[in-house]
PyMOL Python script that loads the backbone (N, CA, C, O; Angstrom):
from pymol import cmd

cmd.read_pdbstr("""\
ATOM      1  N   UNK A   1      57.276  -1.621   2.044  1.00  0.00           N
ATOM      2  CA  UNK A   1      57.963  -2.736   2.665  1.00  0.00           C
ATOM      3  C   UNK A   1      58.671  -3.550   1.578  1.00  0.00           C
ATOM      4  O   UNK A   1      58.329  -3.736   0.411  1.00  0.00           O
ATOM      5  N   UNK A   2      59.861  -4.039   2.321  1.00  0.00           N
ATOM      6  CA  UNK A   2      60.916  -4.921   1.090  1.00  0.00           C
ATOM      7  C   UNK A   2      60.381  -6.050   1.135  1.00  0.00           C
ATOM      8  O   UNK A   2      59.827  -6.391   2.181  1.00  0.00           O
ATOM      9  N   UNK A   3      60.407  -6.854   0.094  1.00  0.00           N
ATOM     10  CA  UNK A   3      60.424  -8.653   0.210  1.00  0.00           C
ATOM     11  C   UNK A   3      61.404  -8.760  -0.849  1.00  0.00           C
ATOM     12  O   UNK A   3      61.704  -8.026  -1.791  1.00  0.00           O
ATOM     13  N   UNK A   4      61.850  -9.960  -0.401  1.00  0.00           N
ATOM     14  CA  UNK A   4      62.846 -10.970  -0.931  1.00  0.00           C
ATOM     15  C   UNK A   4      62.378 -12.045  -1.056  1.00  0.00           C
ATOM     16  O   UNK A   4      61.601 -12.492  -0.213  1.00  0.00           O
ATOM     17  N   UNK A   5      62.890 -13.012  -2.600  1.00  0.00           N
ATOM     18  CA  UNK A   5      62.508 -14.000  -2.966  1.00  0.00           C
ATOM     19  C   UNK A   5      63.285 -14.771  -4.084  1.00  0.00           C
ATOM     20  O   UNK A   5      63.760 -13.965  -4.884  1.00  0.00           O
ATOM     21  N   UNK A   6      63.494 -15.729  -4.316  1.00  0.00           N
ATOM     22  CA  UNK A   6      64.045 -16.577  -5.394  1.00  0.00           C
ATOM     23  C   UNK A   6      63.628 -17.641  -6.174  1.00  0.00           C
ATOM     24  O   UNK A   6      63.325 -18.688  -5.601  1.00  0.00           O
ATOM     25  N   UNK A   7      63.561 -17.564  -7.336  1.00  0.00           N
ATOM     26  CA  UNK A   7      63.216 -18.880  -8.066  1.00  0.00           C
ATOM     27  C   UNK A   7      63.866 -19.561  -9.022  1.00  0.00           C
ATOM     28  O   UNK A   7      64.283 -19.010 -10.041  1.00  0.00           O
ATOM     29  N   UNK A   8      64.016 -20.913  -8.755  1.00  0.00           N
ATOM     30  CA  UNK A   8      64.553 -21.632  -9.707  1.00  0.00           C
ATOM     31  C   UNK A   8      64.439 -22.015 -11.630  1.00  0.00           C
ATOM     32  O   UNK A   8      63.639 -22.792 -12.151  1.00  0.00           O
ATOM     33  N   UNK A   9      65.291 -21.353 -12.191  1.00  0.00           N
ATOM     34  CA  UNK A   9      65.103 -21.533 -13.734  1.00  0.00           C
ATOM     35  C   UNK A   9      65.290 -22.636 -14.193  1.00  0.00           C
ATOM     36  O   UNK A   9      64.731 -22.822 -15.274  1.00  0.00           O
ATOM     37  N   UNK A  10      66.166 -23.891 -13.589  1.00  0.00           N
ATOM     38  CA  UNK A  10      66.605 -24.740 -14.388  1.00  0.00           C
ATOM     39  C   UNK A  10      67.613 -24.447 -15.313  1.00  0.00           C
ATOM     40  O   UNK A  10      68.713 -23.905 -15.202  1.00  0.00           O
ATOM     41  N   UNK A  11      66.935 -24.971 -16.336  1.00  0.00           N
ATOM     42  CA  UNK A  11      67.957 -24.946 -17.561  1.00  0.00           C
ATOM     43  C   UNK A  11      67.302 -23.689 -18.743  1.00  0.00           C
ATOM     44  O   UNK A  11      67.850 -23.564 -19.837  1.00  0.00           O
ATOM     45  N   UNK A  12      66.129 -22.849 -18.365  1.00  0.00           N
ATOM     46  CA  UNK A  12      65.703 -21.738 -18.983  1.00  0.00           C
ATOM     47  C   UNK A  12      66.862 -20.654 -18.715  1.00  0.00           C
ATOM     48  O   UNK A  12      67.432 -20.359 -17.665  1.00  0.00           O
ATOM     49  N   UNK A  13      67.043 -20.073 -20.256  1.00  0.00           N
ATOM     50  CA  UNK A  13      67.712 -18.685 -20.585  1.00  0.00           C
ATOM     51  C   UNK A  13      67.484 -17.484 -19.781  1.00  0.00           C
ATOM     52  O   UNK A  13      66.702 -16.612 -20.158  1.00  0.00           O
ATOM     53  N   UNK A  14      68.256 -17.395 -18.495  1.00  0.00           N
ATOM     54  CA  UNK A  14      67.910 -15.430 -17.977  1.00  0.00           C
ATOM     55  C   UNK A  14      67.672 -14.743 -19.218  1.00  0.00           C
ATOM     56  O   UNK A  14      66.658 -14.054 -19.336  1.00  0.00           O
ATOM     57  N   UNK A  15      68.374 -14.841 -20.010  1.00  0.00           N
ATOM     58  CA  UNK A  15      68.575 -13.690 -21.120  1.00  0.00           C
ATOM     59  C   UNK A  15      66.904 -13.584 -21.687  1.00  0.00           C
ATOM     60  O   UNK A  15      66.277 -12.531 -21.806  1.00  0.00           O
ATOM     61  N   UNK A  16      66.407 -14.931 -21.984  1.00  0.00           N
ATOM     62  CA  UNK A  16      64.904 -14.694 -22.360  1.00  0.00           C
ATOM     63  C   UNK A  16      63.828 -14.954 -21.446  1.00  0.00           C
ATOM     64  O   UNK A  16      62.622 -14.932 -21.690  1.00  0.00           O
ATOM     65  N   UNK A  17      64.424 -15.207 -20.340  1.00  0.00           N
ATOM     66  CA  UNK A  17      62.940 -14.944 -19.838  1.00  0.00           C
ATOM     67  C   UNK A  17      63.090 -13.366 -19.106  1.00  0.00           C
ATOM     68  O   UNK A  17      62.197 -13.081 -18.308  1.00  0.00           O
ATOM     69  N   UNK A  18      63.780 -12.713 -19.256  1.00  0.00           N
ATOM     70  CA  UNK A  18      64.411 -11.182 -18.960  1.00  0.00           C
ATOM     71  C   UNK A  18      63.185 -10.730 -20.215  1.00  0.00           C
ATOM     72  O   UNK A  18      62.086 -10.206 -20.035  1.00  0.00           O
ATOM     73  N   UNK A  19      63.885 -11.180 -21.583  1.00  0.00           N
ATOM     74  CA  UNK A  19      62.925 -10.383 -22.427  1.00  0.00           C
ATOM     75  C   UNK A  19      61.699 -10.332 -22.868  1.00  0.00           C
ATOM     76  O   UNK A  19      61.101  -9.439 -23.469  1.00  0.00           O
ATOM     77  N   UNK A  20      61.266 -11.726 -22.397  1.00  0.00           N
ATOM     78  CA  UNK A  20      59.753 -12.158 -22.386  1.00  0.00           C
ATOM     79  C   UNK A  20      59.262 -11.166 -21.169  1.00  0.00           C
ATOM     80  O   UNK A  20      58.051 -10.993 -21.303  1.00  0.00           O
ATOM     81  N   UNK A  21      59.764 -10.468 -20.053  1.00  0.00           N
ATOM     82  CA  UNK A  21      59.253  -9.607 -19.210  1.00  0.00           C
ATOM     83  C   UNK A  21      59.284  -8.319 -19.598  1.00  0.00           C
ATOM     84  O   UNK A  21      58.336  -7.552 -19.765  1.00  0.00           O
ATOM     85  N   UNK A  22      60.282  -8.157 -19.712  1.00  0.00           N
ATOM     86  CA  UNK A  22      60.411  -6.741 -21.010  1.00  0.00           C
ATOM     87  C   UNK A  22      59.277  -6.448 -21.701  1.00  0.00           C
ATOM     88  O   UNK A  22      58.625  -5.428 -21.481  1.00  0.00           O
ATOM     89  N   UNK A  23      58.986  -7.272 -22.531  1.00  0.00           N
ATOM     90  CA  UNK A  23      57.911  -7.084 -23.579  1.00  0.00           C
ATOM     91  C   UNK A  23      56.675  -7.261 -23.245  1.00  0.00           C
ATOM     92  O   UNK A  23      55.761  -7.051 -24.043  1.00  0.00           O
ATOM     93  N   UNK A  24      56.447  -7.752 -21.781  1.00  0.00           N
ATOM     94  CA  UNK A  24      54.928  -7.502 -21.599  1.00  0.00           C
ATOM     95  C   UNK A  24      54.805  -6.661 -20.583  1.00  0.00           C
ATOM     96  O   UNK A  24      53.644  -6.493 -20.208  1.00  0.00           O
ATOM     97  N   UNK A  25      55.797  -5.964 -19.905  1.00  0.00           N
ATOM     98  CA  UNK A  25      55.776  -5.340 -18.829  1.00  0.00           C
ATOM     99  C   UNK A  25      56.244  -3.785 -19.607  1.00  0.00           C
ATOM    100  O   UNK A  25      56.725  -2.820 -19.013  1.00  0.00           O
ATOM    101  N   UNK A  26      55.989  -3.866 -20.868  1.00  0.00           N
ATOM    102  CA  UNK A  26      57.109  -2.562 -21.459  1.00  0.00           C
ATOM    103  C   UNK A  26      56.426  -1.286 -20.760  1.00  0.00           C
ATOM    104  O   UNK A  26      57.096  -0.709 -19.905  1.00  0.00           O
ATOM    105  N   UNK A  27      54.938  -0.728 -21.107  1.00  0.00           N
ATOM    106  CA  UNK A  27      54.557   0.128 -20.974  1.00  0.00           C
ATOM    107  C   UNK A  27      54.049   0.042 -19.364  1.00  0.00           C
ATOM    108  O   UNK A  27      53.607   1.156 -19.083  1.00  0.00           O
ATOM    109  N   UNK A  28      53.979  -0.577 -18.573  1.00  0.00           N
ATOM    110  CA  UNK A  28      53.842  -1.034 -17.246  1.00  0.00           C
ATOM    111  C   UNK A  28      54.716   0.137 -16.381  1.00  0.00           C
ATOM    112  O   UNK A  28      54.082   0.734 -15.511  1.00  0.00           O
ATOM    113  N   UNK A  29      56.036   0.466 -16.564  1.00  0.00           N
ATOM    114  CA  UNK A  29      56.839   1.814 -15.697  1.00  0.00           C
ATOM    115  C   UNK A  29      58.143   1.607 -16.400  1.00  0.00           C
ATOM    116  O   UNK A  29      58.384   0.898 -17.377  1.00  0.00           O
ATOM    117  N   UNK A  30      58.980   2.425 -15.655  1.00  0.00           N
ATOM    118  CA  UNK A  30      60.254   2.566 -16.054  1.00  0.00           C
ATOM    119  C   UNK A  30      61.001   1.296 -15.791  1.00  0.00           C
ATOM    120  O   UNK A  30      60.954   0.611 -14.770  1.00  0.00           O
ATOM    121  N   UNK A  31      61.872   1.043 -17.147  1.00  0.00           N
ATOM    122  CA  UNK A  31      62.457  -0.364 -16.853  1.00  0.00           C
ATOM    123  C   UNK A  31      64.402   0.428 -16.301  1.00  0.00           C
ATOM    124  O   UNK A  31      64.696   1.606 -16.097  1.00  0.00           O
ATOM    125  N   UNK A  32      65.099  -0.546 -16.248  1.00  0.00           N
ATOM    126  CA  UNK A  32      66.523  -0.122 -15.720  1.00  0.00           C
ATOM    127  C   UNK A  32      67.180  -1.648 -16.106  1.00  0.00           C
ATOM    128  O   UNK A  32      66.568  -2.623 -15.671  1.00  0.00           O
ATOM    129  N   UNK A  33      68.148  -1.827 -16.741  1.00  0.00           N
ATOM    130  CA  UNK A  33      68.512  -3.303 -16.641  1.00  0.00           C
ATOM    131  C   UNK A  33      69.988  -3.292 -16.329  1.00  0.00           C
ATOM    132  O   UNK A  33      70.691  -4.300 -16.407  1.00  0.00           O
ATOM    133  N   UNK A  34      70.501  -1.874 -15.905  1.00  0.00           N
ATOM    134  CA  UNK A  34      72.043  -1.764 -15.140  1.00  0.00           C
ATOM    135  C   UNK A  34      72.570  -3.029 -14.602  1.00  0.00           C
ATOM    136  O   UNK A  34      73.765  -3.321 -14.561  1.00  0.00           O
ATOM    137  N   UNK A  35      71.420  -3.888 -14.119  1.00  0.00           N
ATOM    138  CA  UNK A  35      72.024  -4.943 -12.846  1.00  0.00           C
ATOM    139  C   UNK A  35      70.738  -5.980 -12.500  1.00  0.00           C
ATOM    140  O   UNK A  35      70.184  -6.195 -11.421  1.00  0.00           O
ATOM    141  N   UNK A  36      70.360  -6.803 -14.475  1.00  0.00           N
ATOM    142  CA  UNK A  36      69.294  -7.260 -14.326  1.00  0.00           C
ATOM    143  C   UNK A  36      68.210  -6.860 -14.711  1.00  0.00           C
ATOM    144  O   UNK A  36      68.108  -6.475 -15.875  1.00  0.00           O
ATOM    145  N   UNK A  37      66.957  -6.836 -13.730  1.00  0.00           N
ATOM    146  CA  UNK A  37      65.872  -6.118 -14.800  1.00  0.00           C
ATOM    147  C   UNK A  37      65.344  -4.918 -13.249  1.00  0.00           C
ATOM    148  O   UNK A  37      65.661  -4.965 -12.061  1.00  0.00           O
ATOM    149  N   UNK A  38      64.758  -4.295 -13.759  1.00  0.00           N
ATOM    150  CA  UNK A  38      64.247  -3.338 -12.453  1.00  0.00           C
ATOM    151  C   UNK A  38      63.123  -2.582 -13.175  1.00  0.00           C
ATOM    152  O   UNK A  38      63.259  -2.003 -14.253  1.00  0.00           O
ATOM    153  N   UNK A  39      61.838  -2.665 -12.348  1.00  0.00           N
ATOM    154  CA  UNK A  39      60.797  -1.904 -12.872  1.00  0.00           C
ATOM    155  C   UNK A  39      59.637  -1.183 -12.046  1.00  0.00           C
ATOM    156  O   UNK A  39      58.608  -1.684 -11.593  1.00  0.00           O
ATOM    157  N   UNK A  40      60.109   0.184 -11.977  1.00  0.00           N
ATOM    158  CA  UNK A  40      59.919   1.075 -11.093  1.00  0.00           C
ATOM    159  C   UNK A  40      58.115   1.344 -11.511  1.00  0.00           C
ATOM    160  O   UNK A  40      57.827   2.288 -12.246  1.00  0.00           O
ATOM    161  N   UNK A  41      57.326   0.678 -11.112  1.00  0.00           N
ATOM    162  CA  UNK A  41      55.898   1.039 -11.207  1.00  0.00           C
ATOM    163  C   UNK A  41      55.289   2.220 -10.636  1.00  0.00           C
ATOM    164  O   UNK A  41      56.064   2.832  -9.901  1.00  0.00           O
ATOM    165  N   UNK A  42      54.100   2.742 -10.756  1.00  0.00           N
ATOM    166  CA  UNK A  42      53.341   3.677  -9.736  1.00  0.00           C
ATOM    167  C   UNK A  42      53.930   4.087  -8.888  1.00  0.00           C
ATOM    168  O   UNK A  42      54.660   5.075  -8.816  1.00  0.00           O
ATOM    169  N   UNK A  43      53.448   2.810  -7.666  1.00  0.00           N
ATOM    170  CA  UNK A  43      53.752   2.729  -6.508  1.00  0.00           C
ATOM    171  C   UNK A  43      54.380   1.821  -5.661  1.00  0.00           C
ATOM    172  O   UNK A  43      54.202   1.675  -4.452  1.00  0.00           O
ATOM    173  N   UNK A  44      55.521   0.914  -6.796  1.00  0.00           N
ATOM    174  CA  UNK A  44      55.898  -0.056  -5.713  1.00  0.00           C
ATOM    175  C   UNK A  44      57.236  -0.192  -7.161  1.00  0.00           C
ATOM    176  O   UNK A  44      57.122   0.486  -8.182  1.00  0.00           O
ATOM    177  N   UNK A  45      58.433  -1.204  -6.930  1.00  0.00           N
ATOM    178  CA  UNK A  45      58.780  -1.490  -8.007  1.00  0.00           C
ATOM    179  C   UNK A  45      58.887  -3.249  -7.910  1.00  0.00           C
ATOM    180  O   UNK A  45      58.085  -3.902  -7.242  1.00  0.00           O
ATOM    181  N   UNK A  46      60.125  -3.925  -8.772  1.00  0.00           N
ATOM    182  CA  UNK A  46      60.526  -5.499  -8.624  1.00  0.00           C
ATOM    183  C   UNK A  46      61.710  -5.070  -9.331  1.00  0.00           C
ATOM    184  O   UNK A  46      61.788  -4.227 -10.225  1.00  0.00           O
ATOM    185  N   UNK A  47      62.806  -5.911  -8.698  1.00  0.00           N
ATOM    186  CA  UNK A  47      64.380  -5.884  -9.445  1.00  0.00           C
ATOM    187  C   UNK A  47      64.753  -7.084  -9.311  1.00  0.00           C
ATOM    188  O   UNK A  47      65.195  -7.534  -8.253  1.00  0.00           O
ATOM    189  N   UNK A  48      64.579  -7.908 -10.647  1.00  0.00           N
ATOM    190  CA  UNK A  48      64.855  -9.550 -11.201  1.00  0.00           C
ATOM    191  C   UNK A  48      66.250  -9.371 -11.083  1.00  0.00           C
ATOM    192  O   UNK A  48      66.729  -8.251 -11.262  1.00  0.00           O
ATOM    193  N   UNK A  49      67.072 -10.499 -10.757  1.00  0.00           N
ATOM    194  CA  UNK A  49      68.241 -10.671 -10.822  1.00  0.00           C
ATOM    195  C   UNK A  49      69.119 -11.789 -10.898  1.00  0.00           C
ATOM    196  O   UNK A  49      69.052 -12.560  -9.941  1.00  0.00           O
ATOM    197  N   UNK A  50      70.073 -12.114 -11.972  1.00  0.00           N
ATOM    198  CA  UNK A  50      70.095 -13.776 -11.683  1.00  0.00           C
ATOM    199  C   UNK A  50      71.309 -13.499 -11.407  1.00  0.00           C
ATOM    200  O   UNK A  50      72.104 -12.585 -11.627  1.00  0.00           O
ATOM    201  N   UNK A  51      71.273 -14.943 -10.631  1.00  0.00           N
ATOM    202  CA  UNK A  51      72.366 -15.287  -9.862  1.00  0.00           C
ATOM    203  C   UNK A  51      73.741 -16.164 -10.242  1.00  0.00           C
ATOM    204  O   UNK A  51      73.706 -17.355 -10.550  1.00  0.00           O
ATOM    205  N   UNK A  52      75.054 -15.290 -10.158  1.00  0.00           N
ATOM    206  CA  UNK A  52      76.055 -15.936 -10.677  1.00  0.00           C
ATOM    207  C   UNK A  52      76.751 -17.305 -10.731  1.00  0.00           C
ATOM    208  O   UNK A  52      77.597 -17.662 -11.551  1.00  0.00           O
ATOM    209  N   UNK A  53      76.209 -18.045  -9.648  1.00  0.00           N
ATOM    210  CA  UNK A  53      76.284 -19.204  -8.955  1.00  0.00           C
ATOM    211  C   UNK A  53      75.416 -20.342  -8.787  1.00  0.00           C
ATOM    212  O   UNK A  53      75.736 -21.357  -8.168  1.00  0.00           O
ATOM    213  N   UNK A  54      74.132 -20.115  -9.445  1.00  0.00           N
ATOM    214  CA  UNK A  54      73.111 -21.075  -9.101  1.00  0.00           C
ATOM    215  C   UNK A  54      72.095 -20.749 -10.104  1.00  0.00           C
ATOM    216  O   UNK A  54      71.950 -19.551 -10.347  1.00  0.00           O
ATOM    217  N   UNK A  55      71.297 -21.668 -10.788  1.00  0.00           N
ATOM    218  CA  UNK A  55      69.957 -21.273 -11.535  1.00  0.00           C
ATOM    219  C   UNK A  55      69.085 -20.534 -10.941  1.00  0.00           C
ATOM    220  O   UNK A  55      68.009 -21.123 -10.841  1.00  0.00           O
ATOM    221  N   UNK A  56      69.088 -19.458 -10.488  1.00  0.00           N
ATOM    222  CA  UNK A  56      68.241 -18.735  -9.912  1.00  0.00           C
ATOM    223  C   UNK A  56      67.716 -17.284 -10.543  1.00  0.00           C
ATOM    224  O   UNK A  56      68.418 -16.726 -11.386  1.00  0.00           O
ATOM    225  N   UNK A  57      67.000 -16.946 -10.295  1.00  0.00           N
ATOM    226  CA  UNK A  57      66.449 -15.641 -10.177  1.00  0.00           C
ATOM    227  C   UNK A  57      66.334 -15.099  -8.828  1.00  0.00           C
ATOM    228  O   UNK A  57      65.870 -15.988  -8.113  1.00  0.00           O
ATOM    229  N   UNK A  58      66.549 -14.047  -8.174  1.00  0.00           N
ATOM    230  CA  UNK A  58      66.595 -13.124  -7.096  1.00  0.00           C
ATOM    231  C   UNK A  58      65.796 -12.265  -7.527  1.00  0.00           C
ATOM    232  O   UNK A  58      66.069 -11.654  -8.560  1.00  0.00           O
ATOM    233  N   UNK A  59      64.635 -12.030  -6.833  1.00  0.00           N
ATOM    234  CA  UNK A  59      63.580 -10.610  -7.001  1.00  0.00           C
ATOM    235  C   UNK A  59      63.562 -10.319  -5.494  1.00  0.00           C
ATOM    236  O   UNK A  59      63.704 -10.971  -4.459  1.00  0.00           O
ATOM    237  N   UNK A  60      63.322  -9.044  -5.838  1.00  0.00           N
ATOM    238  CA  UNK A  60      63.253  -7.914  -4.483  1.00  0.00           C
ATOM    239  C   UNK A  60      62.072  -6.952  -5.097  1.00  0.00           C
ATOM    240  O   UNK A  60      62.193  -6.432  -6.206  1.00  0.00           O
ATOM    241  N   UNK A  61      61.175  -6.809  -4.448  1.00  0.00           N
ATOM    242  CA  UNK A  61      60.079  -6.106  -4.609  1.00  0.00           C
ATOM    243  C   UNK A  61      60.152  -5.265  -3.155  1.00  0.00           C
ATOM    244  O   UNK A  61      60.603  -5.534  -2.041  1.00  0.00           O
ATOM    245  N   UNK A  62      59.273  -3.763  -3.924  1.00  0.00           N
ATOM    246  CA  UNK A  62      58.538  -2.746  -2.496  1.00  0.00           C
ATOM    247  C   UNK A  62      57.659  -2.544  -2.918  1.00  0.00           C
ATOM    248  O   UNK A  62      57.541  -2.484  -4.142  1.00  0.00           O
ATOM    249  N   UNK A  63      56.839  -2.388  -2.235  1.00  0.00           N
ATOM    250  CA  UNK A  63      55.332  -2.118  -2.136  1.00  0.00           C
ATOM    251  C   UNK A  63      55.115  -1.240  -0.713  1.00  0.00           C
ATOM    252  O   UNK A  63      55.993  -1.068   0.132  1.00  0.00           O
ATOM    253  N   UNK A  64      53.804  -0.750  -0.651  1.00  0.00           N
ATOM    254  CA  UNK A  64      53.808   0.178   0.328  1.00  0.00           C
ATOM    255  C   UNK A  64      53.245  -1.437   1.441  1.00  0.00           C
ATOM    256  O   UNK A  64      53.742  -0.870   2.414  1.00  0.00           O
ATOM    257  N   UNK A  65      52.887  -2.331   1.846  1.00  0.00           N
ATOM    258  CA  UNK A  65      52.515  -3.084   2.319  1.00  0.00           C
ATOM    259  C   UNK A  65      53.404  -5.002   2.186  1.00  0.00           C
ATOM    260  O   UNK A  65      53.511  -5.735   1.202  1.00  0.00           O
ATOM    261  N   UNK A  66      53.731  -5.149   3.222  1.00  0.00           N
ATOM    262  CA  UNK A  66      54.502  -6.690   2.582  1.00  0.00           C
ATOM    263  C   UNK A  66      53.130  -8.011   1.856  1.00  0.00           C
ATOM    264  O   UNK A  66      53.331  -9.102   1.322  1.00  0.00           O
ATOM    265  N   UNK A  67      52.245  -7.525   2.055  1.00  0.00           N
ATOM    266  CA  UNK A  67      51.222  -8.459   1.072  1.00  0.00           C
ATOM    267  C   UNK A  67      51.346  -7.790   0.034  1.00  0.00           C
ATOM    268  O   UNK A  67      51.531  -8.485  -0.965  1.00  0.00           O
ATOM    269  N   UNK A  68      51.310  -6.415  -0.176  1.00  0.00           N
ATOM    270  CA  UNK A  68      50.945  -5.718  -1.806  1.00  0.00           C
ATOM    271  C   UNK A  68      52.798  -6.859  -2.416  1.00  0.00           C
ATOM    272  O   UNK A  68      53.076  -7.706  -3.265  1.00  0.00           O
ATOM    273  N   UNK A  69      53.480  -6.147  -1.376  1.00  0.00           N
ATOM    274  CA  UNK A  69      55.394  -7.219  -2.298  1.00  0.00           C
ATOM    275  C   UNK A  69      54.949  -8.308  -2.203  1.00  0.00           C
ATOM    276  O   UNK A  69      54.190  -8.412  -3.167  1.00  0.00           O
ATOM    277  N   UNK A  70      54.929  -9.233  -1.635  1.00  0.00           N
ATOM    278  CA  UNK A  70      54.001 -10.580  -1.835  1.00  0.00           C
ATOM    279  C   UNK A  70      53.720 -10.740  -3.074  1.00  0.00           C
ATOM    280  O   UNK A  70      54.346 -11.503  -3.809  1.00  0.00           O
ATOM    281  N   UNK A  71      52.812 -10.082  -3.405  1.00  0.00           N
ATOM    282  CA  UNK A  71      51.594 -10.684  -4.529  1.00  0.00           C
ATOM    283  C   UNK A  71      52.943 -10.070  -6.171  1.00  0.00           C
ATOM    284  O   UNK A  71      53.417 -10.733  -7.093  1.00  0.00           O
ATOM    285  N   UNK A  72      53.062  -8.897  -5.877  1.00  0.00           N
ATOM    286  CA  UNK A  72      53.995  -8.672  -6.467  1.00  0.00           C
ATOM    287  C   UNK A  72      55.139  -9.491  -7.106  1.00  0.00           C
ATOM    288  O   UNK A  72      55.463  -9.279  -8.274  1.00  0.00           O
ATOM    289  N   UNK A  73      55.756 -10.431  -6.342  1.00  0.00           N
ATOM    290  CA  UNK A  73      56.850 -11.139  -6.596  1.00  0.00           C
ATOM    291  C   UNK A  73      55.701 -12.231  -6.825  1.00  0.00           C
ATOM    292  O   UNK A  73      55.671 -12.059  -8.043  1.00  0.00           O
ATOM    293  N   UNK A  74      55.009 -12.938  -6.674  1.00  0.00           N
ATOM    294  CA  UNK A  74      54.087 -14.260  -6.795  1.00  0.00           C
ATOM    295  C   UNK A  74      53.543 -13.788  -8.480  1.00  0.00           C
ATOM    296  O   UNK A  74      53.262 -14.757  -9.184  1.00  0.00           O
ATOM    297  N   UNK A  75      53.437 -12.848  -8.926  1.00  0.00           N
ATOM    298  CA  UNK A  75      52.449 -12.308 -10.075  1.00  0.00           C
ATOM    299  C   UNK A  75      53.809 -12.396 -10.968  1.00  0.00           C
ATOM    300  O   UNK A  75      53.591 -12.969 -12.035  1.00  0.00           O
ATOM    301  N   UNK A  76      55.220 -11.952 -10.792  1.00  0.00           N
ATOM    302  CA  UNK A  76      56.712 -12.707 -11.434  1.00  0.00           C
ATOM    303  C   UNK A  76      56.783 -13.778 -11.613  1.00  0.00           C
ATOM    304  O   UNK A  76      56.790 -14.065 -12.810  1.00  0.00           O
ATOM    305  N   UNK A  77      56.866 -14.854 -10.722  1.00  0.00           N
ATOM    306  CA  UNK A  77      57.214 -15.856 -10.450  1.00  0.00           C
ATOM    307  C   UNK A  77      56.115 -16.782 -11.154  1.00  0.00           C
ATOM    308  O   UNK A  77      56.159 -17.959 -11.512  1.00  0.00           O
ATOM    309  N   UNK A  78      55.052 -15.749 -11.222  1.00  0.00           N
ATOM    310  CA  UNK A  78      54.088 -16.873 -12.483  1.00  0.00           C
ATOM    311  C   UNK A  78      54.859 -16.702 -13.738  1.00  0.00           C
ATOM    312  O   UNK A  78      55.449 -17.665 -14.227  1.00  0.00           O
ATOM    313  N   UNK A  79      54.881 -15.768 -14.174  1.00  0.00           N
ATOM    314  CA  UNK A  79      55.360 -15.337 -15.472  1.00  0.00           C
ATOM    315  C   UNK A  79      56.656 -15.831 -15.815  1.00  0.00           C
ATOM    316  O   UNK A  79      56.987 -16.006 -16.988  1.00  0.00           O
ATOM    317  N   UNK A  80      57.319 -16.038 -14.952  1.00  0.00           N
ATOM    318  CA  UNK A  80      58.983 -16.923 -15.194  1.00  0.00           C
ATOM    319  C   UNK A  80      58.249 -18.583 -15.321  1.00  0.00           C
ATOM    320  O   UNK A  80      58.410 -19.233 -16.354  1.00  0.00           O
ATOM    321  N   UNK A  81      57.727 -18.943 -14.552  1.00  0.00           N
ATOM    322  CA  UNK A  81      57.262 -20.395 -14.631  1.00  0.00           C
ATOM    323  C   UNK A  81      56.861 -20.893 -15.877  1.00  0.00           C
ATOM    324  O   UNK A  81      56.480 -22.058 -15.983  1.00  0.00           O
TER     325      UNK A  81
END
""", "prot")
cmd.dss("prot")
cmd.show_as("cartoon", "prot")
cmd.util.cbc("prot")
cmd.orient("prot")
């Protein structure tokens, strides 16, 4: 199941809080940063994305369950905070 979600950066760098995820998520699955960050886990992935128009971050998570994407994007959204 998909979820969608957004969070506000303020005045924090996409560029580093991109790489502060990078680096603790390295060995975690396949990363992709074509269009942002994307990280294809096990069994589910998350694709961070900021937004051209607004301090934001855009994550989209799948999981086989919308609580497993839930917790998923909530377990991001700590880590950006």
């Amino acid at each position: 199941m998909i979820t969608k979600s957004k969070i506000d950066i303020g005045s924090k760098s996409f560029d580093k809080v991109i790489k502060g995820i990078k680096e603790k998520y390295k060995s975690a699955g396949t990363m992709n940063t074509d269009d942002g960050l994307k990280i294809d886990l096990s069994d589910s992935w998350i694709h961070l994305r900021k937004s051209n128009t607004e301090p934001i971050i855009r994550i989209i998570s799948e999981a086989k369950s919308v609580e497993e994407a839930k917790k998923l994007i909530n377990e991001f959204k700590k880590e950006i905070s």
